[in-house]
N, C-alpha and C positions, 0 to 999 in steps of 0.2 A: 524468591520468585518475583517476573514483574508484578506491577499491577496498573491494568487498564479503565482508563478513562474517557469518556464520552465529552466530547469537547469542540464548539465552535472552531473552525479555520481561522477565526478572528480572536478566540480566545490569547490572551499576552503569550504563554506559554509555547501557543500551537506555532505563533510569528517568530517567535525564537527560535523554534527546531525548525522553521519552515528554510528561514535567515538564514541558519548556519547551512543545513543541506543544499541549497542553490550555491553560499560559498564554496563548497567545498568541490560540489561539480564543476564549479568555472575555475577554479583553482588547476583541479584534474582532466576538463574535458579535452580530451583528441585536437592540437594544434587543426591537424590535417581537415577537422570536419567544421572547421569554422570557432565561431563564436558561441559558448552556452547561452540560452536563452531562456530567464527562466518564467515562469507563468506561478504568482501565488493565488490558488483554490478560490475557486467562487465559493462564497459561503451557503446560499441557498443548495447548493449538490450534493452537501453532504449533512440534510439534514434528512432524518426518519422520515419516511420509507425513502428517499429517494437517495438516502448514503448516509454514512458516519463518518467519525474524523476522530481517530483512537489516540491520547499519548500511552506511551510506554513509559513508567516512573519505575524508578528503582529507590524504593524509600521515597521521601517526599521530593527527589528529584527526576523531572520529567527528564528522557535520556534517549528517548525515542519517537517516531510520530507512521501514521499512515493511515490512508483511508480508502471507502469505498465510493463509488457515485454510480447510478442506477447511468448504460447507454440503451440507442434504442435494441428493440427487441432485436431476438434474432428470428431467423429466417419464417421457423414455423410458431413464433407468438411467444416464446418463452423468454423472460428478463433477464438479462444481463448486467452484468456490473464490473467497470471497471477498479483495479486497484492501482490505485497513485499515493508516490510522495513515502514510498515506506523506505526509513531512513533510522538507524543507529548512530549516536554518537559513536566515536571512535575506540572510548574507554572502554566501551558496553559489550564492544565485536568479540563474539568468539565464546560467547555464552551460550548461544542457541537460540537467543529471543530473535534473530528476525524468524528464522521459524517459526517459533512459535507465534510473534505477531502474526506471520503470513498467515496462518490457521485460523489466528481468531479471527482476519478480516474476511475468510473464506464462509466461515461459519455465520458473522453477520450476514453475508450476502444470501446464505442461503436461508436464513430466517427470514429474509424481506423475498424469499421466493426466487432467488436465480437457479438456473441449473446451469451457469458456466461463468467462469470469470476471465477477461482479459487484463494484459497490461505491457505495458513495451518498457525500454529500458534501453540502456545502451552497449555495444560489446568488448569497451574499455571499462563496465562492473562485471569483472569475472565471476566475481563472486558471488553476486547477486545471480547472474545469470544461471551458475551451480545450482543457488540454493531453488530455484525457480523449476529446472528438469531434477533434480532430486524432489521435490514435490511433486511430479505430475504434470507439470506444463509440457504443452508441446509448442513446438514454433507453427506459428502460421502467418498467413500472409498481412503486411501492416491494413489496421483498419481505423487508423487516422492521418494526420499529417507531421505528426511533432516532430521539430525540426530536428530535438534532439536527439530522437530514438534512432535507432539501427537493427531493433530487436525487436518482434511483437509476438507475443505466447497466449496462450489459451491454457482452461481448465475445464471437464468438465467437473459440476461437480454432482457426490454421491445423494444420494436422496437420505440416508440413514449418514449424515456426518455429522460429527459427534463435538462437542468443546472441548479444547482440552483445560478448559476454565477452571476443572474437578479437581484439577489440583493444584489452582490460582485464585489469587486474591483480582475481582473485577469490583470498579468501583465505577458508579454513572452520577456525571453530576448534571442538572438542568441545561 
């Protein structure tokens, strides 16, 4: 099973999976839609309460990454939070852990108090996109600007959601 770590955006690690997932989008991204563009994480956003910044380690090697960042509220006063940057090595695909990541970073969110989460993505990650309405997401209209996006989804979430930590090893370091 992975195991999850709590971890600065600046952490050496987090800049390594951060590196590789922008190469690999600009590698892949849509001739037709331009240039990838990438944007590495303020570090301040994703610290307690206002987000986290999860790797995913398989054994002592980190092989994953993603997080959460508090946006503003929604309409009638409840927090929000978007999820960015959630990315598998290539080796790792096919495991089930972005699911599972996706989970756990739903379940941070909702410990810091969200009842919904967004995140956009683009419609050349099919896959992602899959894993995203097989969770629960629904499409809805974009509520930022990112150049790279073509996709913006919502969740809400349940008030009783559970970790599925219970049968994972989580590790938090400072």
């Amino acid at each position: 099973m992975p195991i999850f770590t709590d971890v600065s955006v600046s952490d050496p690690r987090a800049v390594t999976l951060l590196t590789e997932y922008f190469a690999d989008r600009a590698l892949s991204f849509p001739a037709a839609q331009g240039t990838y563009r990438p944007a590495f994480p303020t570090p301040e956003q994703f610290v307690p309460p206002r987000g986290v910044f999860l790797l995913l380690s398989d054994g002592d090697e980190a092989v994953g990454c993603g997080g959460i960042r508090r946006l503003t509220d929604t309409p009638d006063g409840n927090p929000r939070y978007e999820i960015k940057h959630l990315w598998l090595q290539p080796h790792v695909r096919g495991r089930g852990w972005g699911r599972v990541l996706l989970t756990e970073l739903e379940h941070r969110a909702s410990q810091f108090g969200a009842v919904e989460v967004v995140l956009d993505t683009n419609a050349s990650l099919e896959s992602a996109a899959a894993l995203y309405q097989r969770s629960g997401y629904r499409d809805i209209a974009a509520y930022n600007d990112n150049p790279n996006a073509t996709n913006w989804y919502r969740k809400v979430l349940s008030s009783d959601s559970t970790l599925l930590t219970s049968a994972q090893q989580v590790e938090e370091t400072p």
